[in-house]
C-alpha atoms as an extended CHARMM CRD file, in Angstrom:
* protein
*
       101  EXT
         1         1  UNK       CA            -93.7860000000      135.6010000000        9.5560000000  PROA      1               0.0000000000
         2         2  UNK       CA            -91.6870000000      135.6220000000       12.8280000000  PROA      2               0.0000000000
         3         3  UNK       CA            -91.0980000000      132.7230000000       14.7890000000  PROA      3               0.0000000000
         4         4  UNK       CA            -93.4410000000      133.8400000000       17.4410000000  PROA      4               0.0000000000
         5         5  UNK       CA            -96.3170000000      134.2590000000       14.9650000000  PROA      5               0.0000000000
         6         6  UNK       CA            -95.7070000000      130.6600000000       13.8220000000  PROA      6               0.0000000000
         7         7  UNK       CA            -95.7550000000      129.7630000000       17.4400000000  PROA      7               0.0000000000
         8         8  UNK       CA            -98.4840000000      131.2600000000       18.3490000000  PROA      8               0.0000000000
         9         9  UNK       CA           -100.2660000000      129.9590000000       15.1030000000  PROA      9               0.0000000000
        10        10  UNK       CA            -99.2840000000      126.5940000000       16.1150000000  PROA      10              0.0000000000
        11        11  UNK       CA           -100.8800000000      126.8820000000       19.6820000000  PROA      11              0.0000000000
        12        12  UNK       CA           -104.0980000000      127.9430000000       18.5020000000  PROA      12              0.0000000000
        13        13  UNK       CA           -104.8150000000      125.5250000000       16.0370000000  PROA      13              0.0000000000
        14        14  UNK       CA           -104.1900000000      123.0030000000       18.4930000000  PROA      14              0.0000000000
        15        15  UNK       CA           -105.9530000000      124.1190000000       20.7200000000  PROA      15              0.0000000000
        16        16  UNK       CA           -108.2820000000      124.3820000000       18.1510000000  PROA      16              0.0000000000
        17        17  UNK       CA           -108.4990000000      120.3270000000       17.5480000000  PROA      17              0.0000000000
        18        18  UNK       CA           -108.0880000000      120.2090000000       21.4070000000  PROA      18              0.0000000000
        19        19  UNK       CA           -111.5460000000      121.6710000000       21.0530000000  PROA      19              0.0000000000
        20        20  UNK       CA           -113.1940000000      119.7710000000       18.1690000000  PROA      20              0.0000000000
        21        21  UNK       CA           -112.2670000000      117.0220000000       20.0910000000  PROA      21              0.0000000000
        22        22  UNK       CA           -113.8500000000      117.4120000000       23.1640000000  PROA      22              0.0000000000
        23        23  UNK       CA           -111.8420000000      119.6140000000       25.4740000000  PROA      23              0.0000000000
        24        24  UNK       CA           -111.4850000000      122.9110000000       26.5760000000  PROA      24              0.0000000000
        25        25  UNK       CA           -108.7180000000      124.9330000000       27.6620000000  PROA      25              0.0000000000
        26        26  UNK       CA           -106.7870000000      128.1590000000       27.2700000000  PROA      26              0.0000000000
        27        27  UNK       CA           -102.8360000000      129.2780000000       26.0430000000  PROA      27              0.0000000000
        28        28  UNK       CA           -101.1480000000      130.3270000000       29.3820000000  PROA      28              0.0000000000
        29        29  UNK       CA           -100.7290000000      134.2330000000       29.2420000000  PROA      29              0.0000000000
        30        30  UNK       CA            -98.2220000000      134.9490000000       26.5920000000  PROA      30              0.0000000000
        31        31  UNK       CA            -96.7940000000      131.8360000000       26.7850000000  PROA      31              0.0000000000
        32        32  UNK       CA            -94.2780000000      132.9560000000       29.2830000000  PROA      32              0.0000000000
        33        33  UNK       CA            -94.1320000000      130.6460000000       32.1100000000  PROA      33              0.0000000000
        34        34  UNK       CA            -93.4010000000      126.4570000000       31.8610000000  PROA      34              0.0000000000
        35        35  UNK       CA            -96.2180000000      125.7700000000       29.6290000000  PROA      35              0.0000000000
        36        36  UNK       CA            -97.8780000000      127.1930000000       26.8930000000  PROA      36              0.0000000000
        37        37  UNK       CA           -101.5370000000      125.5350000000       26.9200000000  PROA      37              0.0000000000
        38        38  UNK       CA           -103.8090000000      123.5190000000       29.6560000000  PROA      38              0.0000000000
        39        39  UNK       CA           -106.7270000000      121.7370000000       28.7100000000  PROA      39              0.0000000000
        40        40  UNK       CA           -109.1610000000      119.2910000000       30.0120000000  PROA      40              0.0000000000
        41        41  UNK       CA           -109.6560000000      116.7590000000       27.2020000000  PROA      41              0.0000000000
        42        42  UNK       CA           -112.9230000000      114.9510000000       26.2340000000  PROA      42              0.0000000000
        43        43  UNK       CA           -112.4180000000      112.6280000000       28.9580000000  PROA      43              0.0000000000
        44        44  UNK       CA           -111.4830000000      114.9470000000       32.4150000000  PROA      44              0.0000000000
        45        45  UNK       CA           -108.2190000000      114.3200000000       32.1220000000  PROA      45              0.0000000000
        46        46  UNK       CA           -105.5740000000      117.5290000000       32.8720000000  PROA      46              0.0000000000
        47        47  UNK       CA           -103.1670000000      118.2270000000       30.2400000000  PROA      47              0.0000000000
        48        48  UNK       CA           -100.2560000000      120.7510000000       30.3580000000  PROA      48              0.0000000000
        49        49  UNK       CA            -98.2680000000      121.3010000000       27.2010000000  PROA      49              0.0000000000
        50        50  UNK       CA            -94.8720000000      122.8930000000       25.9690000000  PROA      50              0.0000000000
        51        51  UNK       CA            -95.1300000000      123.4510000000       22.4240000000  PROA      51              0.0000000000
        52        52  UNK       CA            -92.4150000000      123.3600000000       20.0860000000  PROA      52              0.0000000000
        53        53  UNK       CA            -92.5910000000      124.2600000000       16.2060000000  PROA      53              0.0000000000
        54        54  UNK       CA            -90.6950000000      124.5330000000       13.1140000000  PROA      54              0.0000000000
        55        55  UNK       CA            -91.5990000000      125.3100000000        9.6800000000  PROA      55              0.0000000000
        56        56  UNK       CA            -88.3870000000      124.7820000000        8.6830000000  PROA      56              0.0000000000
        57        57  UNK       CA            -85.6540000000      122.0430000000       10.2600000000  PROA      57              0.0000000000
        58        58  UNK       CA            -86.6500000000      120.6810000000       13.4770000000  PROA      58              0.0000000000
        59        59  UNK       CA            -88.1600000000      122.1310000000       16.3330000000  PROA      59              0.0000000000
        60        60  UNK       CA            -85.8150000000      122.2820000000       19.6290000000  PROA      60              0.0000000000
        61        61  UNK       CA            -85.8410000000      122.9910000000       23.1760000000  PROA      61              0.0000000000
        62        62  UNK       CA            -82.9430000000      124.0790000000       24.9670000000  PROA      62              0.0000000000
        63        63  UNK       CA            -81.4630000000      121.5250000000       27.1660000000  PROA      63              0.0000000000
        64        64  UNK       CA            -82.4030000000      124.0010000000       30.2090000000  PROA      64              0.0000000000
        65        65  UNK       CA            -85.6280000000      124.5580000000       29.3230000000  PROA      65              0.0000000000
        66        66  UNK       CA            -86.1330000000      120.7080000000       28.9050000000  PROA      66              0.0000000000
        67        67  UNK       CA            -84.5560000000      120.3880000000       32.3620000000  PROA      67              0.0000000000
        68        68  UNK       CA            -87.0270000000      122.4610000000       34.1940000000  PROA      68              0.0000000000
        69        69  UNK       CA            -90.2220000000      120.8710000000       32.3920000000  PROA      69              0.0000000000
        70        70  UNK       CA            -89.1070000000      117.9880000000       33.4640000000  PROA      70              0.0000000000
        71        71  UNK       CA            -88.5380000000      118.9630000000       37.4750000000  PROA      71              0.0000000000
        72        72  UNK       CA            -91.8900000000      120.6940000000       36.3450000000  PROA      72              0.0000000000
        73        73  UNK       CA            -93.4550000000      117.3140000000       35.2270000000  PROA      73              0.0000000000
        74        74  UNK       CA            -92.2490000000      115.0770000000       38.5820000000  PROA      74              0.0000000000
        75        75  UNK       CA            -95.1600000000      117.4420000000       40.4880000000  PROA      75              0.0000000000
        76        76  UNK       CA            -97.7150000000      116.3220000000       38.8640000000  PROA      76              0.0000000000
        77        77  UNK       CA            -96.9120000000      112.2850000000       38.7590000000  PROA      77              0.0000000000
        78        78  UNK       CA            -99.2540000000      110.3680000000       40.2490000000  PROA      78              0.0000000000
        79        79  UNK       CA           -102.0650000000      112.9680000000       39.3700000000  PROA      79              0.0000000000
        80        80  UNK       CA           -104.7010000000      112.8960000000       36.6780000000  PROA      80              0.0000000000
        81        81  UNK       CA           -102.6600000000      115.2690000000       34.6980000000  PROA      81              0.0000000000
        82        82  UNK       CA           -100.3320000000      115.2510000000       32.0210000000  PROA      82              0.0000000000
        83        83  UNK       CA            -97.3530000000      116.8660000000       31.3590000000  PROA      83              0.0000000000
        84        84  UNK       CA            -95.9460000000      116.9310000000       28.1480000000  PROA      84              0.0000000000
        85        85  UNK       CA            -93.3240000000      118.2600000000       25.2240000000  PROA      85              0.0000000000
        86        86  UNK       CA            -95.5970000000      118.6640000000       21.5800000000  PROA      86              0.0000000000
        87        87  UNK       CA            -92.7160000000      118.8960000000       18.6080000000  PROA      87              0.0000000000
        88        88  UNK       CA            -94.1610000000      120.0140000000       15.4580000000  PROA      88              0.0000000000
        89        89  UNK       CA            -91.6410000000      119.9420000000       12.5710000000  PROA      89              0.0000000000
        90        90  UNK       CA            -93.2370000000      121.0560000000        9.0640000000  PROA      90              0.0000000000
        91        91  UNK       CA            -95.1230000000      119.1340000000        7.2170000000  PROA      91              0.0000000000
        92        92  UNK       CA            -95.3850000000      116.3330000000       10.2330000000  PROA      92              0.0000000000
        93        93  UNK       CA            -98.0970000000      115.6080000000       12.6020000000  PROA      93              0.0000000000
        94        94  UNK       CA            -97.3670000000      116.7040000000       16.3760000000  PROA      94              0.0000000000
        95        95  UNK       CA            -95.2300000000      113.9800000000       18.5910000000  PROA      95              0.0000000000
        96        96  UNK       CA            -96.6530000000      114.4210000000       21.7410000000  PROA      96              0.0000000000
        97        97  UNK       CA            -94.0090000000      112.8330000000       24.4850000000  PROA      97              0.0000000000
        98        98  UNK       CA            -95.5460000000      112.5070000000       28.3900000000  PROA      98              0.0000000000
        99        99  UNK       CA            -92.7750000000      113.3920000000       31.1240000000  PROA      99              0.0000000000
       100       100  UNK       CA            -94.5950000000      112.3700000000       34.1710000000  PROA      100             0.0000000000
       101       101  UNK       CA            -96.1830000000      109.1420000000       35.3240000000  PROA      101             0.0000000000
């Protein structure tokens, strides 16, 4: 399985429990652009996640990358949305980590 394929696995099932646990929201087209899922949780809040997975090792982002999700992130502060990096290294449950305020 390529690492897109365990990507894309990863997205879906959590969007998955995104769903079973209230909220809706869709993978952003081919996960091309800043983020790879939004979602509305169970209680109206905005979410906007990078995802990051490994099944093997640990799951990285490119300083660059992190850079401009960051720059991404100060938009939204002050908002009721949520920015965020999910890691998911095997065998672990995700760490989500918030980067605006």
């Amino acid at each position: 399985m390529s690492n897109k394929s365990r990507g894309f696995s990863f997205e879906r099932r959590r969007l998955s429990w995104i769903k079973r646990n209230g909220g809706w929201g869709m993978r952003a087209f081919g996960s091309k652009g800043i983020v790879d899922l939004v979602y509305i949780d169970g209680n109206g809040v905005g979410h906007m996640e990078q995802l990051k997975f490994s099944s093997k090792g640990k799951a990285r982002i490119s300083k660059k990358e992190f850079e401009s999700l960051k720059q991404f992130a100060l938009r939204w502060d002050g908002k009721p949305c949520h920015v965020s990096l999910v890691i998911k290294n095997a065998w672990q449950k995700p760490q989500v980590t918030k980067l605006n305020g």
